[in-house]
N, C-alpha and C positions, 0 to 999 in steps of 0.2 A: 816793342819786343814781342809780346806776343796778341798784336795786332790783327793775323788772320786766323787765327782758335786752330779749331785741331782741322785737318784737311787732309782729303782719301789716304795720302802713303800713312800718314800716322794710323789711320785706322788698320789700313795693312801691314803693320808694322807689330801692332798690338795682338792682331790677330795671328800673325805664325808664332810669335812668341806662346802664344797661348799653346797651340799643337805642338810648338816644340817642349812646352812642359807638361801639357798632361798629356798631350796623344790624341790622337786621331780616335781609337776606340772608348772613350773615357769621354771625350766631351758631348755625345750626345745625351748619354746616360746623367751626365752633368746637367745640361740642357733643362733636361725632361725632370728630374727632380726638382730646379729651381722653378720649375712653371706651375709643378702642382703645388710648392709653397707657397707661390706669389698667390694661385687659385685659394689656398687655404686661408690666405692673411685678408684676402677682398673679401670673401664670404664671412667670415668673422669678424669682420669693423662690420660689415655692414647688418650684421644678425644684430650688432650691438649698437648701431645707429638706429636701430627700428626697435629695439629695445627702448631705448631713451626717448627716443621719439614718440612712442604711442601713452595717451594717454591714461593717468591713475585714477579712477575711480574712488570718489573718497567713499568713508565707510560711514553713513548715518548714526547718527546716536541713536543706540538703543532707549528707550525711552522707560522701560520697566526696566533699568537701573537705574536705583538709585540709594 
């Protein structure tokens, strides 16, 4: 049934649908904000992978407490 997945006319198919609902001047502007979220979502895992990642330092005991 669905033995050969999606193939070119499907993607062209998907695609005027798209212009025919948002429009021609609307989808780049669409474009370009989904690109600087995706840029904000990679930069933030990755500030917080290297967060995790980088070593803690433990803290000695003070020794003139006690």
């Amino acid at each position: 049934m669905l033995r050969n997945g999606l193939e070119p006319w499907h993607l062209l198919v998907v695609a005027i649908v798209f212009i025919v609902l948002f429009g021609s001047k609307k989808l780049p502007d669409t474009a370009r904000s989904l690109g600087r979220s995706l840029r904000i979502l990679k930069s933030e895992a990755k500030a917080m992978k290297d967060e995790s990642a980088a070593p803690t330092a433990p803290t000695p005991a003070d020794p003139a407490v006690r």
